[in-house]
N, C-alpha and C positions, 0 to 999 in steps of 0.2 A: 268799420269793416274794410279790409282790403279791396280794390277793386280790381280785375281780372283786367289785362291789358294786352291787347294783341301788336308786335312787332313784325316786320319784314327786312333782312338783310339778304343780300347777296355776293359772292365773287371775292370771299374769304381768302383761297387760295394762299391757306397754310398761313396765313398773319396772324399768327395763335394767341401774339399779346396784346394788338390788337381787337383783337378778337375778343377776349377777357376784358379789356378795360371798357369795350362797348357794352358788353354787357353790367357790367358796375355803372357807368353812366346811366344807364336806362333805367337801374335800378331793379332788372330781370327779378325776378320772384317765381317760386313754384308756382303760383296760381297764373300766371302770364302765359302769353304763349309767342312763339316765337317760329314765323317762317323765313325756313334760308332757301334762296331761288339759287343754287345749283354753284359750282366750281368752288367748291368747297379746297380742293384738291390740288397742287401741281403747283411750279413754279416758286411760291415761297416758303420759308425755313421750317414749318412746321405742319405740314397735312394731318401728318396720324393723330398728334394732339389734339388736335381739332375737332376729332371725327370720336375720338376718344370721349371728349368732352359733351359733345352733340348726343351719343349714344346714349350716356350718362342719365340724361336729362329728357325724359319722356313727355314734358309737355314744347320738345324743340319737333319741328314739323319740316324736315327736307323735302326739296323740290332738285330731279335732276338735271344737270349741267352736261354740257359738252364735253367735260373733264372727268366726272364720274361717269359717264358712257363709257368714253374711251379707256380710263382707268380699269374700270370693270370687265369691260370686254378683252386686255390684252390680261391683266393679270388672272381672270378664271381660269384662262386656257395656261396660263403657267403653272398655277398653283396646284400641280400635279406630279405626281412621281415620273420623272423619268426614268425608265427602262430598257436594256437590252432590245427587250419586242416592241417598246414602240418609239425609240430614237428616232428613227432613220423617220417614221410616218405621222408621226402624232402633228406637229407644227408645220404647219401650211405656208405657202408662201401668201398667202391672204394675212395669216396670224403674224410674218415678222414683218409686213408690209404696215399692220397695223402699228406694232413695237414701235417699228420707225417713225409712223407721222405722231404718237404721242411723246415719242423722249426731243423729238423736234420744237412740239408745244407744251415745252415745262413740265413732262411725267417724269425726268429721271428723279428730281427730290424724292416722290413720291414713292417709285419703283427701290429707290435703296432703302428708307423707312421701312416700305412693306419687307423685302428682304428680311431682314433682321429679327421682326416676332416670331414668334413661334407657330407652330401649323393650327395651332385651336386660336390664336390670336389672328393668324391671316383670313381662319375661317369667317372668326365674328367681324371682322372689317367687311368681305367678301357682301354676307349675308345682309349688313346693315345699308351696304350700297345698293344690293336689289330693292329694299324699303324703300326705295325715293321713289316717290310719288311724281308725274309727269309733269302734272299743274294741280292748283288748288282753288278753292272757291269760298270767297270769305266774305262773311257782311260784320262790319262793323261800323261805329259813328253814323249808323243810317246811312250807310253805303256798300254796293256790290263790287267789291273786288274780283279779278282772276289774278293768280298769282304764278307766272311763270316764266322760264330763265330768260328764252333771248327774246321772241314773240313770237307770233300766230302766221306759219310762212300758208299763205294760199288765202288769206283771211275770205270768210264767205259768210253773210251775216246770219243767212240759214239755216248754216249748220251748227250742229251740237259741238261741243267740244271734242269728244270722244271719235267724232267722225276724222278729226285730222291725225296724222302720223306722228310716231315719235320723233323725227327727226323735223318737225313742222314746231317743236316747240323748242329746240335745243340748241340747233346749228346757225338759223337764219337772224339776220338783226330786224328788228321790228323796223316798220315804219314810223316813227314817231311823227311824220306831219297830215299824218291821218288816223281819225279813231275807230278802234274796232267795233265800239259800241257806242249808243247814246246814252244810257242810265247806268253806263260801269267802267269802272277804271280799271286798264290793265297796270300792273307794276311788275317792272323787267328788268334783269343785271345786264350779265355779258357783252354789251355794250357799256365802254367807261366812257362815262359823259362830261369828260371831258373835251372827247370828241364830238358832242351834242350841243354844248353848248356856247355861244359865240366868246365869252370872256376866258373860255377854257378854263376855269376853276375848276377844281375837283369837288362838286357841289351835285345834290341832285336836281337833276331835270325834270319837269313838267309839260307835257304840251297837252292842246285836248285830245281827252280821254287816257292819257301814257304817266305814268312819272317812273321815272329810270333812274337807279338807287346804286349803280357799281361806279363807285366816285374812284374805283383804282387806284386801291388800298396798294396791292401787289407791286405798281408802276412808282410808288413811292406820292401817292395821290392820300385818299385817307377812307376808312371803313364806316359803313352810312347806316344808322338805324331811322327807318321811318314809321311812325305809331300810324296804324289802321287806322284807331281811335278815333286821333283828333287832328294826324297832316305834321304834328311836330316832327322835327328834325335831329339828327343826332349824330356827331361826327367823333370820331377819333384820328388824331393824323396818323400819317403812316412812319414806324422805326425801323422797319427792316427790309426797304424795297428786294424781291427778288432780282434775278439774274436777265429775266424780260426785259423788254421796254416796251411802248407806243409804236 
């Protein structure tokens, strides 16, 4: 009998073949399950496919990213008929102020992709990106995971998860040289550890209580699947760095 096997990637950012051949590596199956911690989006050659793909596939479990914040929030407020009556008032200087600081960080890919479908196709992108869950809770191999994108900004051991903000899991980079918890591992993207780690390898990092999995596919680094399971590792290098760097 098949065994049900749970994965976590992160910080995808449109590396869509990538992205596929991680998944053949791992050997992904319907009965699997597969958590991606957020930035799914932006910056390299293929987002939509991505998300396309992700959609597809109901036992893949998004978590969101700084990138699908932002994504989401500047394109709702576009994806809307402009009109005579509300040209002039609809768009805020908050909303092109937004515009701006996402095509600054890698949303134009994204923004022309979206462009191009059609309004029942923009819808179901729109919809599927309100789906992402903030963080996730997972036990597997006799272990408690939290799973979420950058880390826990305000960390307080007290509190419930629920008690911190959204922007408390999305925007801030964790501390990796201290643990959130004693009996649970956090695992976090948005930081590419190769900034983490002293040999600078695009490999993932470990400190207590953290392992940080955005090996910066995107930077021309390589895309990281790591099993819940059993701590195995999983690389594909990177073929098509975006337009970013370090």
């Amino acid at each position: 009998m098949e065994i049900a096997v749970k994965y976590v990637i992160a910080d995808i950012h449109g590396c869509y073949t990538e992205y596929k051949k991680l998944l053949e590596k791992i050997h992904f199956s319907d009965k699997d399950e597969l958590y991606v911690l957020g930035d799914v989006v932006d910056r390299g050659p293929e987002p939509i496919k991505v998300l396309w793909d992700m959609m597809a596939r109901p036992n893949v479990y998004p978590v969101l990213g700084n990138h699908e914040y932002m994504a989401l929030t500047v394109l709702r407020r576009l994806n809307v008929e402009i009109t005579e009556e509300n040209a002039e008032k609809y768009l805020t200087s908050d909303d092109l102020l937004g515009y701006m600081y996402w095509m600054q960080d890698g949303g134009s890919v994204t923004a022309k992709q979206f462009a191009k479908l059609d309004p029942e196709e923009r819808e179901e992108i729109l919809s599927f990106l309100e789906e992402f869950s903030v963080y996730e809770e997972v036990y597997a191999g006799g272990k408690h995971y939290i799973l979420v994108h950058a880390g826990i900004h305000g960390f307080q051991e007290e509190l419930e998860l629920e008690d911190y903000g959204l922007e408390d899991f999305i925007f801030y980079r964790a501390d990796y040289g201290r643990p959130y918890y004693k009996e649970t591992l956090t695992v976090t993207g948005h930081t590419p550890t190769m900034l983490l780690r002293r040999d600078k390898e695009p490999l993932i990092y470990e400190s207590p209580g953290h392992i940080a999995i955005d090996c910066g596919c995107v930077f021309g680094g390589r895309l990281a699947a790591y099993c819940l399971d059993t701590g195995e590792v999983f690389y594909v290098d990177a073929e098509d760095p975006g337009e970013s760097s370090l």
